[in-house]
C-alpha positions in Angstrom: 68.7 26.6 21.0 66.1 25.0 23.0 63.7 27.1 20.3 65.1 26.0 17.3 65.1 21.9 18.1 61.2 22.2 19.3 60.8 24.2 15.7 62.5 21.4 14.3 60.5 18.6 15.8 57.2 20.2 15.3 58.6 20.7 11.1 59.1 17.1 11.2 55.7 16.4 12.7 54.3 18.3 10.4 55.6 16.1 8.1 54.6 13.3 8.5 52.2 11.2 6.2 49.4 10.0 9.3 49.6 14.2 10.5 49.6 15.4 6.7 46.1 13.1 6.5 44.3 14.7 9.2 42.3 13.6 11.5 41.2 10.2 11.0 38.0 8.6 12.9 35.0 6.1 13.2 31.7 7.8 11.9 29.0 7.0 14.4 26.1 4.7 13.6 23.7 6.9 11.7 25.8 9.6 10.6 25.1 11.0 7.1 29.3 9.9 6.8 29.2 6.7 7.6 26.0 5.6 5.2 27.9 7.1 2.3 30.7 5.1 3.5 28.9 2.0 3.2 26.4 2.9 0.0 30.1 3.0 -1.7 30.6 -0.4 -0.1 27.5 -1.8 -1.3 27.5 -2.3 -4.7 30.3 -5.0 -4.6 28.9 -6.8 -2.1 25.8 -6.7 -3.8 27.1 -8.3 -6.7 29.1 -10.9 -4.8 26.0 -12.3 -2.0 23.0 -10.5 -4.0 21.0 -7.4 -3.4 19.7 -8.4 0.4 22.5 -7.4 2.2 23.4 -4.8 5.1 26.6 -4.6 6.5 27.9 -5.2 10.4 30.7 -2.7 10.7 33.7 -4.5 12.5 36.3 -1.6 11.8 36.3 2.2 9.7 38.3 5.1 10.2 37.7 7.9 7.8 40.2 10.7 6.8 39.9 13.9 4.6 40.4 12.1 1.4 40.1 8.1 2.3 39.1 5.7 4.5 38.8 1.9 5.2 36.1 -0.2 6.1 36.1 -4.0 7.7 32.7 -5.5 7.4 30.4 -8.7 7.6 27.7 -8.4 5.0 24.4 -10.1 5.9 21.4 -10.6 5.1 18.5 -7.4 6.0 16.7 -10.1 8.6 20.5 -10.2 10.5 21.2 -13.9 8.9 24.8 -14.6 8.3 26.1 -14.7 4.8 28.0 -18.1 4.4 31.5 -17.7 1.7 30.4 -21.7 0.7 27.7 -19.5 -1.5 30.8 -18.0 -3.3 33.2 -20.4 -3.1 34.8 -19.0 0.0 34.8 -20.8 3.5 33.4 -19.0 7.0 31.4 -16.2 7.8 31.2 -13.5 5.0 33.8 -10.8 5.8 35.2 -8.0 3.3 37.4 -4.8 3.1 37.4 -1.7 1.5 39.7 1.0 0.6 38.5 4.1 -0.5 38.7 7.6 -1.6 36.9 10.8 -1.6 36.7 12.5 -5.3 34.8 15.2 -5.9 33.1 14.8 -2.4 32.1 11.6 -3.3 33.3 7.9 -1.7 34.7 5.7 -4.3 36.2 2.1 -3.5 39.7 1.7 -4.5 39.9 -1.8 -4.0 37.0 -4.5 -2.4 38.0 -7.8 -0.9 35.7 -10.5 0.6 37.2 -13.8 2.3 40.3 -12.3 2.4 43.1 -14.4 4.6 45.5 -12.0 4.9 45.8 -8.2 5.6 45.9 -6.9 1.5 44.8 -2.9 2.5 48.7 -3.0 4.0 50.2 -2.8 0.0 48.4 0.0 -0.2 50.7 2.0 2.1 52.3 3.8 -0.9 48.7 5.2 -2.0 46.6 5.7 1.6 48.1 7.1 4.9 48.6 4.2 7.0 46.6 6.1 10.0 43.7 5.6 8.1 44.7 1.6 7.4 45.2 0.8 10.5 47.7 -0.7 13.3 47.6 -4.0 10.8 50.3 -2.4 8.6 
């Protein structure tokens, strides 16, 4: 008996949307995953606060097929971005959701100055292991 509830459990383990993702981490600094990551990124925020910008990572946990990314763009010489330039208020921060297609990172959705947590709608689409303890 004792055999058939641990087959049980592990079934409904199995089943589970954050196991069915698979592992989900944070690429290190550098990593050839975590550039495409942000190069995905880039483009949007580009087009928002201009084409000097890098990105401070606060926050990005990558699965198999998606991942999210909480950043503060600024400027290449480390100068903070200011949302008054967009119409925003604060410090410049933004979200991403993406997904992997055709081995390529592709942003789902992009949000700068956001005052809530949006990326949580998006349960129904991303595996909430990869959203984050937000949702």
């Amino acid at each position: 008996m004792r055999k058939v509830i641990a087959a049980f459990c592990l079934v409904l383990v199995s089943a589970c949307p954050a196991h069915a993702q698979g592992s989900v981490h944070t690429p290190p600094p550098g990593s050839a995953e975590r550039k495409a990551v942000l190069d995905a990124i880039r483009p949007n925020a580009q087009k928002q606060f201009g084409r000097d910008v890098v990105f401070v990572v606060k926050s990005m946990r990558v699965g198999p097929t998606h991942a999210f990314a909480s950043v503060e763009p600024v400027r290449a010489n480390g100068a903070k971005i200011r949302m008054q330039l967009v119409g925003g208020m604060g410090d410049a921060y933004a979200q991403a959701v993406l997904e992997k297609r055709a081995g390529r990172w592709t942003v789902l959705r992009y949000v700068a100055g956001a005052s809530d947590v949006w990326w949580c709608e998006m349960q129904d689409e991303v595996p909430v292991a990869v959203l984050g303890t937000f949702c």
